[in-house]
C-alpha positions as CSV (number, residue, x, y, z in Angstrom):
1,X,76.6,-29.6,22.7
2,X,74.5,-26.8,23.7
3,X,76.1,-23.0,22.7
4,X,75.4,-20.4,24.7
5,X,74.9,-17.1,22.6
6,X,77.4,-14.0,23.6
7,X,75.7,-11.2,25.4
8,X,75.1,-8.3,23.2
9,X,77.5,-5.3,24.1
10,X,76.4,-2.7,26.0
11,X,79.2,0.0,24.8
12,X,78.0,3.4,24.0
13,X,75.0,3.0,26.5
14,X,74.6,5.1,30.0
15,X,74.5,4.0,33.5
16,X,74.2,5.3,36.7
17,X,75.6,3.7,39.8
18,X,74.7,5.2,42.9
19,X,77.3,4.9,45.8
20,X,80.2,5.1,43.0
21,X,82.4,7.0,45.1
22,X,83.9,3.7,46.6
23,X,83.3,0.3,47.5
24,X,81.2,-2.4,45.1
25,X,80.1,0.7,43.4
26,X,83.5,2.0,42.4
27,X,84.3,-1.5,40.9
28,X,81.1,-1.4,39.2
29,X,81.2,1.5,37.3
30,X,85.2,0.6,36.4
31,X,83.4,-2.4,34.9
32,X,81.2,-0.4,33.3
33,X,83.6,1.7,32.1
34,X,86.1,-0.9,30.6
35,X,82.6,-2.2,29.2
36,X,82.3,1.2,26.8
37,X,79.5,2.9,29.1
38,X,79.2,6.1,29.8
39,X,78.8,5.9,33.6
40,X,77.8,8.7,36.0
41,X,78.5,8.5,39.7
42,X,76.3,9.2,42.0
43,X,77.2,10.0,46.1
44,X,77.0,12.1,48.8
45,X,80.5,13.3,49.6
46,X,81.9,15.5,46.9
47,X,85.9,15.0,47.8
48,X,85.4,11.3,47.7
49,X,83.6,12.2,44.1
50,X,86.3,13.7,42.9
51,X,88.7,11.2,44.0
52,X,86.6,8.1,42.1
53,X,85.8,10.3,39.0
54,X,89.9,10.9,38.7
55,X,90.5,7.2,39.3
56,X,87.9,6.3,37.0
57,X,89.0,8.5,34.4
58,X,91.3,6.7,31.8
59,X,91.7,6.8,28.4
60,X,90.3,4.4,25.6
61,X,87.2,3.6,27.9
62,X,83.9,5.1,28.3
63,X,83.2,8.9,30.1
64,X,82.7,9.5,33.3
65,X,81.5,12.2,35.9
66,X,80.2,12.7,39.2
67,X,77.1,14.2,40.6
68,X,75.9,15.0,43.9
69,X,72.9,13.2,45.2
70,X,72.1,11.6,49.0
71,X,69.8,8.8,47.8
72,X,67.9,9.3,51.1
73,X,66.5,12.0,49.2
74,X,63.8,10.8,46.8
75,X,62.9,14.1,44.9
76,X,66.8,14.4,44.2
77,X,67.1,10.8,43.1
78,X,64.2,11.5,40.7
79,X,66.0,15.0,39.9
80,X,69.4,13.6,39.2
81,X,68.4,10.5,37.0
82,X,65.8,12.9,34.8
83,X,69.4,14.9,34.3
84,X,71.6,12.6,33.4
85,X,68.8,10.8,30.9
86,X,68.6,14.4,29.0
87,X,71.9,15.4,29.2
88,X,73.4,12.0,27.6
89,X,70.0,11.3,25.6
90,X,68.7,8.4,27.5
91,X,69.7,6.1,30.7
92,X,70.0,2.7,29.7
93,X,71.0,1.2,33.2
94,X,71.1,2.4,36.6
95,X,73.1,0.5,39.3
96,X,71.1,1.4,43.1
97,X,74.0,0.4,45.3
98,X,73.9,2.7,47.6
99,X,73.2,2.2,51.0
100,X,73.9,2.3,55.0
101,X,75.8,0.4,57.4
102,X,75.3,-0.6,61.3
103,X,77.9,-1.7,62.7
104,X,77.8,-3.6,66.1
105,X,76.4,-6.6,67.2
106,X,72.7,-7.5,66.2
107,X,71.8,-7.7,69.9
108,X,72.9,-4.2,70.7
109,X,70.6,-2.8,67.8
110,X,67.6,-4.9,68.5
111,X,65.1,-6.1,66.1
112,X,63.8,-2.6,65.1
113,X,66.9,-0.9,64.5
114,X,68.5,-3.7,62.1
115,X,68.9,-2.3,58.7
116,X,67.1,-5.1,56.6
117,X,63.3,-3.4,57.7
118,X,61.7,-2.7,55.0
119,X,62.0,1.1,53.6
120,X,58.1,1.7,52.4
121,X,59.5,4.7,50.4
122,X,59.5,4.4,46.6
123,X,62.5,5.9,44.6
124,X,61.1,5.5,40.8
């Protein structure tokens, strides 16, 4: 019979998940959270910020807070994640879910409007 070991914890480390105001991101960093990270949020809309970072915040799991940062903006991505690794003494994981939606039928976009093209723009 083959074992397979456990994973080894990640409690106590940092992440960062960007979209964490809502969506797949919110359940992320609630993950992370129950997980023992310290997890900041990272999103463009400070009221939906506030609202995830009060949701998030429950006691007996990790920390969390919210910082403002439009990930369309590479500078402030850079600028946000140097921030959080000083302030909390490293970043162990960051979580890049953030991202846009089209919504209407393919056709109506056409081929060079659809969101998959490639982004030449380097974050890190």
């Amino acid at each position: 019979m083959h074992v397979v070991p456990a994973a080894p914890s990640i409690a106590g480390l940092t992440a960062a998940v960007t979209g964490g105001s809502r969506g797949l991101g919110l359940l992320l960093a609630r993950q992370l959270l129950l997980w023992g990270c310290d997890v900041v949020l990272l999103a463009r809309d400070a009221s939906e910020l506030s609202r995830a970072v009060a949701k998030l915040d429950v006691p007996g799991a990790g920390s969390v807070r919210g910082v403002l940062c439009d990930v369309r903006d590479a500078a402030a991505v850079r600028d946000r994640l140097a921030e959080i690794a000083e302030s909390h003494g490293s970043l162990d994981i960051v979580i890049a879910n953030a991202g846009i939606i089209q919504i209407g039928p393919a056709d109506a976009l056409g081929p060079t409007r659809l969101p998959c093209q490639p982004n030449p723009r380097v974050l890190l």
